[in-house]
C-alpha positions as CSV (number, residue, x, y, z in Angstrom):
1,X,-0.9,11.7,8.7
2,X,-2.4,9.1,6.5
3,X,-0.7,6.0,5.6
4,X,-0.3,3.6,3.1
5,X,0.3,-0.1,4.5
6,X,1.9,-2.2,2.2
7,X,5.2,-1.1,1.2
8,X,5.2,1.9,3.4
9,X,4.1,0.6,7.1
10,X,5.3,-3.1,6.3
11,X,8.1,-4.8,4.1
12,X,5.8,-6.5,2.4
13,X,5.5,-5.8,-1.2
14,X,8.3,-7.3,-2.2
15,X,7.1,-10.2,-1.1
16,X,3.8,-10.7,-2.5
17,X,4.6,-9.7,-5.9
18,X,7.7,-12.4,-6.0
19,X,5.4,-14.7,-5.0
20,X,2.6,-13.4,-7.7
21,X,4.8,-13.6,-10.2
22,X,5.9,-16.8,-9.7
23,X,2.1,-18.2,-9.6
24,X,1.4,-16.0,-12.3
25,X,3.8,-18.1,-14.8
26,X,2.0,-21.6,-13.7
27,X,-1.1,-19.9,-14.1
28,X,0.1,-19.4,-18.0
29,X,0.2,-15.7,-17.9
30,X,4.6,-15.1,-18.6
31,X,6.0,-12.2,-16.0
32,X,8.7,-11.4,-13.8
33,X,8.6,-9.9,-10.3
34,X,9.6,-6.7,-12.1
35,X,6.7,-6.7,-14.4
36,X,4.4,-7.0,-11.2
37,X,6.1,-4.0,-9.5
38,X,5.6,-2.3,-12.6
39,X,1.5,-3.3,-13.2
40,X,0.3,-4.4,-9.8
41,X,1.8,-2.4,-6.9
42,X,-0.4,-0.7,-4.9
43,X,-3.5,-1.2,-7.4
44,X,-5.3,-3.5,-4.8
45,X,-6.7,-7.2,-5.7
46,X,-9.5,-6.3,-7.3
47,X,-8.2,-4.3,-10.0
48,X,-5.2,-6.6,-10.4
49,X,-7.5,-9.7,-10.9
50,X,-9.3,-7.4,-13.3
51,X,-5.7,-7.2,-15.5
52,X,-4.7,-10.8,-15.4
53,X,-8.1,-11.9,-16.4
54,X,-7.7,-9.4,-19.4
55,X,-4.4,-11.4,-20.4
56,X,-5.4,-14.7,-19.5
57,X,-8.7,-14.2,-21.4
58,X,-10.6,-16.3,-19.2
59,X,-11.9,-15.8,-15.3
60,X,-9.2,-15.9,-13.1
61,X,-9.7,-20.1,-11.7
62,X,-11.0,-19.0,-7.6
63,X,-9.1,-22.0,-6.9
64,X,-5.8,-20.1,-8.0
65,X,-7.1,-17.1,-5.8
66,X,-7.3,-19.1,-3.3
67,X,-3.7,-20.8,-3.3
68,X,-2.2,-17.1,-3.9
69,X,-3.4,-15.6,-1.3
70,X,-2.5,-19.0,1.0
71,X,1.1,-18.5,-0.8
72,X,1.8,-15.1,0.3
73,X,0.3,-15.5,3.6
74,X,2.4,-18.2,4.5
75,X,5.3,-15.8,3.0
76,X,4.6,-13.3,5.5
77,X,4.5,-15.5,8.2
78,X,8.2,-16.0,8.0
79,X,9.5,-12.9,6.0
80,X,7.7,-10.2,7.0
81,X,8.6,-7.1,8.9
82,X,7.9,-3.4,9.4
83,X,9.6,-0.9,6.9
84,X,13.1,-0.3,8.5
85,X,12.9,2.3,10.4
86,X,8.8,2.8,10.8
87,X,8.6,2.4,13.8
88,X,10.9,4.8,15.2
89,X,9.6,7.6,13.2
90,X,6.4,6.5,14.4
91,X,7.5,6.8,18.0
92,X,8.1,11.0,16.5
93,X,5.6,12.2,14.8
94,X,3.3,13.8,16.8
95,X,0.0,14.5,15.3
96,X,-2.9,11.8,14.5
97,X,-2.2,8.9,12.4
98,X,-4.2,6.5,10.4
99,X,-4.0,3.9,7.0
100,X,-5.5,4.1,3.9
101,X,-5.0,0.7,1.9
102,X,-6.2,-0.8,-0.9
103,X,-5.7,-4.0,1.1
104,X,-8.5,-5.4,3.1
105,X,-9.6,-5.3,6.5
106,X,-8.7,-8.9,7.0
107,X,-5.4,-8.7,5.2
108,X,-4.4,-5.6,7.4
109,X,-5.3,-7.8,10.8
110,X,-3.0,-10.2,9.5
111,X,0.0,-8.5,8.7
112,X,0.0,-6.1,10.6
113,X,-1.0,-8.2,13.8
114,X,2.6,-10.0,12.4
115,X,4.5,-6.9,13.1
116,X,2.8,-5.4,15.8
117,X,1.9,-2.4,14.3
118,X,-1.8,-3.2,14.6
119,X,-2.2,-1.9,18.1
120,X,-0.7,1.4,17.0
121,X,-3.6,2.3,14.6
122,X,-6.5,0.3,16.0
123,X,-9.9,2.3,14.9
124,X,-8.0,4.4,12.8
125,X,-7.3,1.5,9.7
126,X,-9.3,2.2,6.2
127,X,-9.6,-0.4,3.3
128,X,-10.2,-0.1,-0.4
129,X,-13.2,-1.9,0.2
130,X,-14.9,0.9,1.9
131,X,-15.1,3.1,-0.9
132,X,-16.8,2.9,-4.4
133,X,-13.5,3.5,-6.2
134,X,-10.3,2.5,-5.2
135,X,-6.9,4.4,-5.8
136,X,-5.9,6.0,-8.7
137,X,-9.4,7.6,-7.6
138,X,-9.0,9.8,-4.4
139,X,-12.1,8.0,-2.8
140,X,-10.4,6.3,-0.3
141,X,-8.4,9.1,1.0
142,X,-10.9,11.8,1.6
143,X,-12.9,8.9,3.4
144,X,-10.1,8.5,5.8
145,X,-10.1,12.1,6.0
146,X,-13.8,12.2,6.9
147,X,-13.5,9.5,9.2
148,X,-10.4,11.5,11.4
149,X,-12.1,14.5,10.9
150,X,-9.7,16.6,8.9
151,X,-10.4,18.7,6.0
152,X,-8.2,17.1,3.0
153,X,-5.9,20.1,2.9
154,X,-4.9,19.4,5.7
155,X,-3.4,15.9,5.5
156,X,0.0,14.6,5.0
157,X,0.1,11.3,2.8
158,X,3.1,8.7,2.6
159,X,3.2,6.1,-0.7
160,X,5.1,4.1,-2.0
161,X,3.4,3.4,-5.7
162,X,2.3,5.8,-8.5
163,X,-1.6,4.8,-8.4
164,X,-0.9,6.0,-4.4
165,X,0.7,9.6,-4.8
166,X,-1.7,10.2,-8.1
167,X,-4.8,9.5,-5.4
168,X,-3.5,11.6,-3.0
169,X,-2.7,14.6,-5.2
170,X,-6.6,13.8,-6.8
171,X,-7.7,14.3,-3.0
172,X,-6.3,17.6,-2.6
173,X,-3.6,16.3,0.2
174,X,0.3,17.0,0.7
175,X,1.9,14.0,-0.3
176,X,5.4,12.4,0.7
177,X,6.4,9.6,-2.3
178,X,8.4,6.4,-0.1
179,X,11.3,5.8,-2.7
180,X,13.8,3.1,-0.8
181,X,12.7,-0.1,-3.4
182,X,10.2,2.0,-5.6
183,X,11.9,4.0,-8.3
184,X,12.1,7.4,-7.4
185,X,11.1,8.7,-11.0
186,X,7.9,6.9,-10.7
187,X,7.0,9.0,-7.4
188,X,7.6,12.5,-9.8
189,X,4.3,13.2,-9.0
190,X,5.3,13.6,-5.1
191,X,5.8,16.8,-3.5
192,X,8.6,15.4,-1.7
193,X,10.5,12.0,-2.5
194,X,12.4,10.3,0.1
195,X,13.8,7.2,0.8
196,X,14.9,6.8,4.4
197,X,11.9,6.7,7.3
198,X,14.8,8.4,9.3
199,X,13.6,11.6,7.2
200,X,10.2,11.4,8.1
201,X,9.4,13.4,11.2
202,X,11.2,16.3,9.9
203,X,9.3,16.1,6.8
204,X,6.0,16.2,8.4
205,X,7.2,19.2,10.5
206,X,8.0,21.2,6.9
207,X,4.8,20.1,5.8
């Protein structure tokens, strides 16, 4: 089973991008949260910063960076929390586990560490950063593959964002498309769409 963190693992998508957007329209660069779900989620930083510095048309000010990524971790410090319902389906899914975000190692320590999920997948956690491309391209999945030692076919992949599900399907892997806050019809490429982690053991024993 491979996981995607944000959004998936942790509630915490929703919660950046409000706060991107917001910092986003001081920056000078009009959006709405709705716009960021739409461009940004589950692109990772790098390509993001890549896409705002295409519409600002200037570098992206590091000081801005900076504030952002103080902004959303002070956000998580009092909002976040694991996806509802994670945690049991964790406790019921019996075969090996690991992530596969576009977020960094650091980042994942954080929030993760904040919902005590870290411990659960300690050794088994894979960033974006690892790999020479991140998702759309399937690099970062067949790495985590490689790293738990299981042929691609043979992985089970949960997302929550279209970059996500298109990687996963690049990587030759069975892939379950997280639906409770993304649209459903932007998951199409999915083998399976849900939207309640109360389905997920049951849909890892069909797959």
């Amino acid at each position: 089973m491979i996981f995607d963190c944000d959004g998936v693992l942790i509630d915490s998508d929703r919660i950046s991008l409000r706060v991107q957007a917001k910092m986003l329209c001081e920056l000078g660069v009009p959006t709405s949260y709705t716009a960021c779900v739409r461009d940004f989620l589950g692109i990772g930083m790098p390509a993001t910063l890549a896409a705002i510095t295409a519409r600002l048309g200037r570098p992206v000010p590091p000081s801005w960076i900076d504030e952002l990524d103080q902004a959303v971790r002070n956000a998580f410090t009092h909002e976040l929390t694991p996806t509802p319902g994670i945690v049991e389906a964790l406790d019921h899914i019996p075969v090996p586990t690991c992530i596969a975000s576009s977020g960094s190692q650091d980042k994942m320590r954080f929030t993760l560490g904040l919902t005590d999920l870290y411990r659960r997948f300690d050794g088994r956690i894979f960033s974006g950063d690892e790999v020479a491309h991140g998702k759309p391209a399937p690099d970062l999945f067949l790495h985590a593959a490689h790293s738990m030692t299981t042929a691609a076919a043979g992985c089970v992949v949960v997302e929550d964002s279209p970059s996500g599900v298109q990687a996963a399907k690049a990587a030759g892997m069975h892939v379950l498309g997280y639906a409770a806050t993304t649209p459903k019809d932007w998951l199409h490429d999915a083998d399976v769409v849900f939207a309640d982690m109360a389905d997920l053991p049951a849909l890892i024993a069909a797959s």
